[in-house]
C-alpha positions as CSV (number, residue, x, y, z in Angstrom):
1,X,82.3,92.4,94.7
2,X,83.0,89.8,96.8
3,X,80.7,88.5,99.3
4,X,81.2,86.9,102.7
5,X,79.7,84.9,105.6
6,X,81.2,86.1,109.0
7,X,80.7,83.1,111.6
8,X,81.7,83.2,115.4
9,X,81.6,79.8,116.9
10,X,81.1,78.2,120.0
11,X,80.6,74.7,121.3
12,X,77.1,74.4,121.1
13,X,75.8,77.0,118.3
14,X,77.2,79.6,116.1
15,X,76.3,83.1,114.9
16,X,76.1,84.1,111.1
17,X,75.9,87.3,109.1
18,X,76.9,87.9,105.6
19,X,77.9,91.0,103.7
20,X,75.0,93.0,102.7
21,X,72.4,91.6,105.2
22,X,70.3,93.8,106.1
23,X,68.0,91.0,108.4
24,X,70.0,91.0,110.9
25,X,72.2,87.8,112.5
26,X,70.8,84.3,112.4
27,X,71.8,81.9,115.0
28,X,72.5,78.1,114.4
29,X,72.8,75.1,116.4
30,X,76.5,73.7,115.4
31,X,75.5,70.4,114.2
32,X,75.4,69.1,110.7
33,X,71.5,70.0,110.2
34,X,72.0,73.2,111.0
35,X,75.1,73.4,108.6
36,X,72.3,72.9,106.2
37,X,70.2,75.3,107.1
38,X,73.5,77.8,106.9
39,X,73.9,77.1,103.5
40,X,70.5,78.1,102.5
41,X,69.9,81.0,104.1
42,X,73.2,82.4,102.8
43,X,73.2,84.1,99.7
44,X,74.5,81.9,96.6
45,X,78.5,81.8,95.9
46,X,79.3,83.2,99.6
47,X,82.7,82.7,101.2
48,X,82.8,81.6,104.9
49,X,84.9,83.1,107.1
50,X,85.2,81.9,111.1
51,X,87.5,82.0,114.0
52,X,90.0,79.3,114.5
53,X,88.3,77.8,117.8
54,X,89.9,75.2,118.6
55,X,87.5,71.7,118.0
56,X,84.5,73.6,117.5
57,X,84.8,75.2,114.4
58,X,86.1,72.1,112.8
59,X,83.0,70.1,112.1
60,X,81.4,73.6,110.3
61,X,84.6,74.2,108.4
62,X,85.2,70.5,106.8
63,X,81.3,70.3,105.7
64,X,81.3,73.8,104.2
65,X,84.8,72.4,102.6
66,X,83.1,69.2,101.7
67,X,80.1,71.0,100.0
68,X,82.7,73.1,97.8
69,X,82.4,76.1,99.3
70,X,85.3,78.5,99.8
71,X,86.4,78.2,103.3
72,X,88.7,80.9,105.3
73,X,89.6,80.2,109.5
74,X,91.4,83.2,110.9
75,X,93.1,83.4,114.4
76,X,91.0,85.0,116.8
77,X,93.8,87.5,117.8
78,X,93.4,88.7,115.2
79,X,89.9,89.4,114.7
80,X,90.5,90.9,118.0
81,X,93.0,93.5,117.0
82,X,90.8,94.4,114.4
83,X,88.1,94.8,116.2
84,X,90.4,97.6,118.5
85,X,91.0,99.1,115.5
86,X,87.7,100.5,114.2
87,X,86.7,100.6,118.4
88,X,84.0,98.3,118.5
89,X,82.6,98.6,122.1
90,X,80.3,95.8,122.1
91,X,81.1,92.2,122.2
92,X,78.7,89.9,122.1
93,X,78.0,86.7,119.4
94,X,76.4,88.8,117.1
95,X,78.7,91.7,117.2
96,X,81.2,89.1,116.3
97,X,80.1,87.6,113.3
98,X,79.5,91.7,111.9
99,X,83.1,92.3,113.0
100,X,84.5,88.4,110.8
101,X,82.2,90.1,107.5
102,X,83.5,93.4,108.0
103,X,87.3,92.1,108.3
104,X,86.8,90.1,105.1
105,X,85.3,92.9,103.7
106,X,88.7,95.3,104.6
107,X,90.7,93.2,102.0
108,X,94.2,94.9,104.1
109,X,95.3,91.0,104.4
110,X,95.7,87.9,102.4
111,X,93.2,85.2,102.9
112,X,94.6,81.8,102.6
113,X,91.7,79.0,102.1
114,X,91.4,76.2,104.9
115,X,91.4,73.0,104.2
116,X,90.2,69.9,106.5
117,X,94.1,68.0,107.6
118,X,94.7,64.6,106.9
119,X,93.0,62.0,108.9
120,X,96.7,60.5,109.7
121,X,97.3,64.2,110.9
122,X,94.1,64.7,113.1
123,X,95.2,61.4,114.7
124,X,98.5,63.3,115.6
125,X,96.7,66.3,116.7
126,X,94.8,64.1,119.7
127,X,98.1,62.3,120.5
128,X,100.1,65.8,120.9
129,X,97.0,67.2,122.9
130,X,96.8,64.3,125.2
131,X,100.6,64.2,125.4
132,X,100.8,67.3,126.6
133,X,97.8,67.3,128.9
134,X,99.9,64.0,130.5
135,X,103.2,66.1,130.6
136,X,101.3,69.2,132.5
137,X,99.9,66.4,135.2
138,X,103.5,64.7,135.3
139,X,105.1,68.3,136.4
140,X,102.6,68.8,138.7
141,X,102.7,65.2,140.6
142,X,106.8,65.8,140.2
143,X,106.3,69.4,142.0
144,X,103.9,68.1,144.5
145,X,106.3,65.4,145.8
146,X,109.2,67.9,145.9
147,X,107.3,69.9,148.1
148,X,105.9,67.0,150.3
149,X,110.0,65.9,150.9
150,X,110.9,69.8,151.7
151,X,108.5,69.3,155.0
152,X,111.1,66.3,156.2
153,X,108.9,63.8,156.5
154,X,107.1,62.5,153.5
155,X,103.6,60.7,154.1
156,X,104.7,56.9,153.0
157,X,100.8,56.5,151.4
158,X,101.5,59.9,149.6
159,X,104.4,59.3,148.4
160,X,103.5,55.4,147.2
161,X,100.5,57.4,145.4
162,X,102.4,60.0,144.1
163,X,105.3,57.5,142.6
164,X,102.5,55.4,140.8
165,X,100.6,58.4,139.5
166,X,104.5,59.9,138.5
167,X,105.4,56.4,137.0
168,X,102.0,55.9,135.3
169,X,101.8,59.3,133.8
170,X,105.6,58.5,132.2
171,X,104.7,54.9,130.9
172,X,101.6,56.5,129.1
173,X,104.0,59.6,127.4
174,X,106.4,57.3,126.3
175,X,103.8,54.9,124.1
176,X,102.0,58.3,122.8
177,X,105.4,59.3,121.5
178,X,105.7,55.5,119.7
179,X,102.5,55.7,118.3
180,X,103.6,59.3,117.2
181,X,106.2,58.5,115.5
182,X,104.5,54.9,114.6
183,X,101.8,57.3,112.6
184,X,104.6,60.0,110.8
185,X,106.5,57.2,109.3
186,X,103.4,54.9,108.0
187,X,101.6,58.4,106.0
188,X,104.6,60.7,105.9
189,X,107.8,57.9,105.4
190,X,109.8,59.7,102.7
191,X,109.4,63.6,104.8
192,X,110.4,61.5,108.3
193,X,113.9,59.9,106.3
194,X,114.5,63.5,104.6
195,X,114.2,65.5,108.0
196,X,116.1,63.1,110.6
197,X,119.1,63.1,108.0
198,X,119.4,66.9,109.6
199,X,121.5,66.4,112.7
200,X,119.7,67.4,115.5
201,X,116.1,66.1,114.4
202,X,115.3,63.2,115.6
203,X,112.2,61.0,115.4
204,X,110.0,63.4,117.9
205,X,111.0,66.7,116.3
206,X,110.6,65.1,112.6
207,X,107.1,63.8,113.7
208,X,105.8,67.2,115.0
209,X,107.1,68.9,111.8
210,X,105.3,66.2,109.6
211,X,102.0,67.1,111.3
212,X,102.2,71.0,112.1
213,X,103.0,71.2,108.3
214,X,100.7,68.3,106.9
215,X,103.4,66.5,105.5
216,X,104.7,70.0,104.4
217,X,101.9,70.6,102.3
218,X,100.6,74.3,104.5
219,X,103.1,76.4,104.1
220,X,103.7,78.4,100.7
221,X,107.3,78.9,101.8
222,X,109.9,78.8,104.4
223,X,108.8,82.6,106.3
224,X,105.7,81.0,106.9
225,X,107.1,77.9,109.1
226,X,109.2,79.9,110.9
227,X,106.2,82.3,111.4
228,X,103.9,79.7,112.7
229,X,106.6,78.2,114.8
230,X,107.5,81.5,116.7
231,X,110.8,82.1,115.8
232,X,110.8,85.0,113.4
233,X,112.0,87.9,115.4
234,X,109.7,91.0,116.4
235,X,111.1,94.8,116.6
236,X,110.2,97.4,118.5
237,X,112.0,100.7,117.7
238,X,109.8,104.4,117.3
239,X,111.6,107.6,117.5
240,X,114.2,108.4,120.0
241,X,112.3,106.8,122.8
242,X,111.6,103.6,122.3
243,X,114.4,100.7,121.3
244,X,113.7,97.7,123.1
245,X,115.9,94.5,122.2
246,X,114.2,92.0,119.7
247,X,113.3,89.0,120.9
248,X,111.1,86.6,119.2
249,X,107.4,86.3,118.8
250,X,106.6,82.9,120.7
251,X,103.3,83.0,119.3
252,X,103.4,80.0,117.3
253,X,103.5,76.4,117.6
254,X,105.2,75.9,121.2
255,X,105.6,72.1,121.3
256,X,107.6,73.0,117.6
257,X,109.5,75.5,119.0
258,X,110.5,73.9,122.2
259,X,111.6,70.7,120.4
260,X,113.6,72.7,118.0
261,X,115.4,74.8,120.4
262,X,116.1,71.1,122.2
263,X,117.6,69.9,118.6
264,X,119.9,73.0,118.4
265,X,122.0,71.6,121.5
266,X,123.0,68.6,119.3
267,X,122.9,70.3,116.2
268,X,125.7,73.2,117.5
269,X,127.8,70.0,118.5
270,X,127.5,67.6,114.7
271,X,125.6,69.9,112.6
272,X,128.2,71.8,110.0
273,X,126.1,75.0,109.2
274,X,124.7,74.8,112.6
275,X,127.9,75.0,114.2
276,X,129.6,77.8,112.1
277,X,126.3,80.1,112.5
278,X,126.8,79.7,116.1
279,X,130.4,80.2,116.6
280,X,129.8,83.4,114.1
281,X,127.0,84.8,116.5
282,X,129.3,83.9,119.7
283,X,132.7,86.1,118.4
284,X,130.2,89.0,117.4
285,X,129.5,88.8,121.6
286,X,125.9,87.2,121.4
287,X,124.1,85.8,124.4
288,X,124.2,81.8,125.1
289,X,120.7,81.8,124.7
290,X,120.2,83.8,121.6
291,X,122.7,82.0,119.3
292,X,120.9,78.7,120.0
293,X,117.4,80.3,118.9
294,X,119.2,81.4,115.7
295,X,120.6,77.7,115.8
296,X,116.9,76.6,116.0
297,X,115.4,78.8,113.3
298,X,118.1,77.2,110.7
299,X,116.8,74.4,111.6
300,X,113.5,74.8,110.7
301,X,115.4,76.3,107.4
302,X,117.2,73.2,107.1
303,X,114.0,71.1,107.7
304,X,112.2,72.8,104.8
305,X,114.9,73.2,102.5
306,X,115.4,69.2,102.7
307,X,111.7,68.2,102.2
308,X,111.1,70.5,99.3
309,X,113.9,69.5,97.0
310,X,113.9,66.1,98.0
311,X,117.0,65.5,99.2
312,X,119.3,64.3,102.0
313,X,120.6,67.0,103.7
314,X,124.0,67.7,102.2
315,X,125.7,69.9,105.2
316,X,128.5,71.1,102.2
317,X,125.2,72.5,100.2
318,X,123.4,75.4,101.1
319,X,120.7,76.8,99.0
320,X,118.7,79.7,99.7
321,X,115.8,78.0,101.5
322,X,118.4,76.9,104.0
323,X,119.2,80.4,105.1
């Protein structure tokens, strides 16, 4: 039987518990000498299991990794639903390092090993997080001096600051996006050329698909991608009572998805496939709003299809993974 080591992370320590422990659950500090200490007090040919939690479970995960260890991060919505499920009552550090063990232990899922990205795509993770930190600020400064001009007379200082901030803020996005795309085609050349043949991907959109998918090396197939980007579509239909319209999940990637549904505007307009899928979903009478999602998800199709046979896209050719 397999054995597992259930970890729930925060920023300055972690708990741990493995499967058969009978001693109760150890505490560590989360920094690399108590990453020793981990390994040997955890029984010999253990698989670690933690939450996905944001920066802090990184540094734990890549030496574990490093250190050949099977490694397995799970989203923590997850853990949470499953922790409804067998109505756990108590939530605390070490209740949530039993609850990671006894979810490994269930077996009801597949695990998927983690694996540390790319340093080219870590880089790309900061510039996306700091990019949108800058875009939040920029709508905020842009709502703050539509409100200041609705009271008919503007502060001149406030609205000097406010056009500096508003101007800075812009300057600062615009050379995060260079260096973006600066990074994708210097590690990922050949995937940025394959993906901005698709019209309606440009440079921005090719650059966030190149490091959400690690140069499309994450995703065992095309389900998955349009999983993690939010677009696969949810249901919710039970007996005569419940029928509620599908919409889709948007609990994946949202920068991905937002860009995507962005593309889809120019790809209805030059994109072949694009363009008859809409039209299609149009004469059957479906919303605006709705075709250009599908538009979107084919997208993503497209994207994948292109990268994984190595191709140009060919808008005359559509194989399976473009569907």
């Amino acid at each position: 039987m397999e054995a597992f080591c259930g970890i729930d992370v925060s920023k300055s320590s972690f708990h741990a518990d493995y499967s058969g422990n009978e001693l109760g659950t150890r505490e560590f500090k989360n920094k690399p000498s108590d990453f020793r200490k981990l390994v040997k007090w955890a029984p010999e040919g253990v698989k670690f299991v933690m939450e996905s939690t944001g920066p802090y479970h990184n540094r734990l995960a890549t030496f574990l990794f490093e250190a050949g260890y099977e490694v397995f991060v799970v989203n923590p919505l997850i853990i949470k639903r499953f922790s409804e499920a067998i109505l756990s009552r108590a939530k605390t550090d070490s209740r949530d390092a039993r609850i990671i063990v006894e979810y490994a232990e269930s077996r009801n899922f597949k695990l998927l090993p983690w694996k540390p990205r790319s340093r080219a795509s870590t880089r790309m993770q900061q510039i996306l997080r700091a990019m949108h930190s800058y875009e939040k600020q920029l709508t905020m400064n842009k709502n703050r001096k539509g409100a200041n001009q609705d009271f008919g007379t503007e502060d001149p200082m406030v609205a000097r600051s406010l056009k500096s901030i508003i101007g800075h803020l812009k300057r600062e996005i615009k050379k995060l996006e260079k260096e973006l795309e600066r990074i994708a085609n210097e590690e990922f050349g050949t995937e940025m050329e394959l993906l901005q043949s698709i019209k309606g991907i440009g440079p921005k959109t090719a650059s966030l698909l190149v490091h959400a998918t690690d140069g499309f090396t994450r995703f065992e197939n095309v389900k998955q991608l349009v999983a993690y980007a939010g677009l696969s579509p949810t249901i919710s239909q039970s007996g005569t009572s419940l029928n509620r319209r599908g919409k889709i999940c948007k609990k994946g990637n949202g920068a991905l998805r937002r860009n995507l549904y962005m593309g889809a505007f120019s790809a209805i307009k030059y994109n072949k496939p694009c363009n008859q899928l809409f039209e299609r979903l149009m004469e059957q009478g479906k919303h605006y709003q709705k075709a250009r999602v599908a538009v979107a998800c084919k997208l993503l199709r497209q994207a994948f299809g292109v990268v994984t046979r190595g191709e140009k896209f060919n808008p005359d050719f559509h194989p399976k993974t473009c569907f």
